[in-house]
Phi, psi and omega in degrees: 000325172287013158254336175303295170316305180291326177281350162272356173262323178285331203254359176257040321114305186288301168341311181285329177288327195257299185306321187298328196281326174293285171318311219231283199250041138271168159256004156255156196288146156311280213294332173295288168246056190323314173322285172331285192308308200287333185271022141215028140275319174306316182291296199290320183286344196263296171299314153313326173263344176303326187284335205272325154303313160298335199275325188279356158277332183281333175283349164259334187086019166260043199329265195006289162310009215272330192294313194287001188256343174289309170323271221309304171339291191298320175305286192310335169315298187300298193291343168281345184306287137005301181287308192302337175291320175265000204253286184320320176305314190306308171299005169134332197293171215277138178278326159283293196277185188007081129267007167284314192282323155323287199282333194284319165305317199303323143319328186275307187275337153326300199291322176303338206217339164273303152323318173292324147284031170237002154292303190259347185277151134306177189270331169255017155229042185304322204296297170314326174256333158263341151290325164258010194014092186204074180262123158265303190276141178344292167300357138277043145244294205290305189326314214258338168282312202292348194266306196284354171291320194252339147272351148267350157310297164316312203257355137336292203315307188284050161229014180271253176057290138337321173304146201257038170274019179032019192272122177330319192284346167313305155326131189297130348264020211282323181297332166289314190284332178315303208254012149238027114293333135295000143289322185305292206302337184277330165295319170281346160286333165286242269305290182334297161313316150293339167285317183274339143344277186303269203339315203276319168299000204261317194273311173334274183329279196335329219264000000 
């Protein structure tokens, strides 16, 4: 019941943390200045969930672990970034032009789908849940939904992208970055929901 608690307090944290750095404190708009707005949400989302890491090692009692889990969170941060860019040119984003609005989503969906699971996984079971998609335990339930939710949100968002509505919000990257922030928060609300799912047939049966 103490990891129900601590992975719903951490993943509604995030929530608050990925809206306030995306909405309310850049001082320029999404929709205005997508650059602008993300090259200071990026930053504030990078030192924000680094906290968030630490704060779910201290809610476990696993201080100890906390430096190294930050190390390893920041190296896959980097190297996912890196990947999710290219990965995003394969899929359509412009190869030259708005490369600032390339790597900063890209940065952005990193920070969404990686960081959340270095709150919640051990260190030895990336492979059962992602690879085998097989999450049993809470944590590994809020890990393995906020990742497949915020990427799948992303490529939700591009596909208005294509579309000849000429509407400001169209522009790269602003719908992707919208919906995988709405992905992220639907992830942690299925988690909830399934994780208490589980919890509640988990007692039946004991009972």
């Amino acid at each position: 019941m103490k990891s129900f608690g601590t992975e719903l307090a951490i993943g509604l944290l995030s929530i608050g943390l990925n809206y306030g750095a995306t909405f309310k404190l850049p001082t320029t708009s999404l929709l205005n200045e997508p650059v602008a707005t993300l090259s200071t949400a990026v930053p504030i989302l990078f030192i924000g969930h680094i906290v968030l890491i630490v704060l779910s090692n201290v809610f476990r009692g696993t201080t100890n672990k906390a430096l190294r889990t930050v190390g390893y969170s920041i190296t896959a941060c980097v190297l996912s970034t890196g990947i999710l860019h290219l990965v995003t040119v394969l899929f359509g984003a412009p190869l030259i032009e708005k490369i600032p609005n390339t790597f900063l989503f890209s940065a952005y969906l990193s920070i969404l789908t990686i960081m959340p699971c270095f709150e919640a996984l051990e260190e030895n079971v990336w492979i059962k849940v992602f690879l085998q998609h097989s999450p049993t335990t809470t944590s590994e339930i809020y890990a393995y939904t906020q990742a497949i939710c915020a990427l799948s949100g992303a490529w939700i968002g591009a596909i208005v992208l294509p579309l000849d509505w000429d509407r400001d919000w169209q522009a790269w990257p602003i719908s992707c970055v919208i919906s995988t922030y709405v992905g992220h928060s639907v992830g942690v609300l299925a988690a909830l929901v399934w994780s208490s799912i589980k919890l509640l047939f988990g007692k039946k049966k004991s009972e």
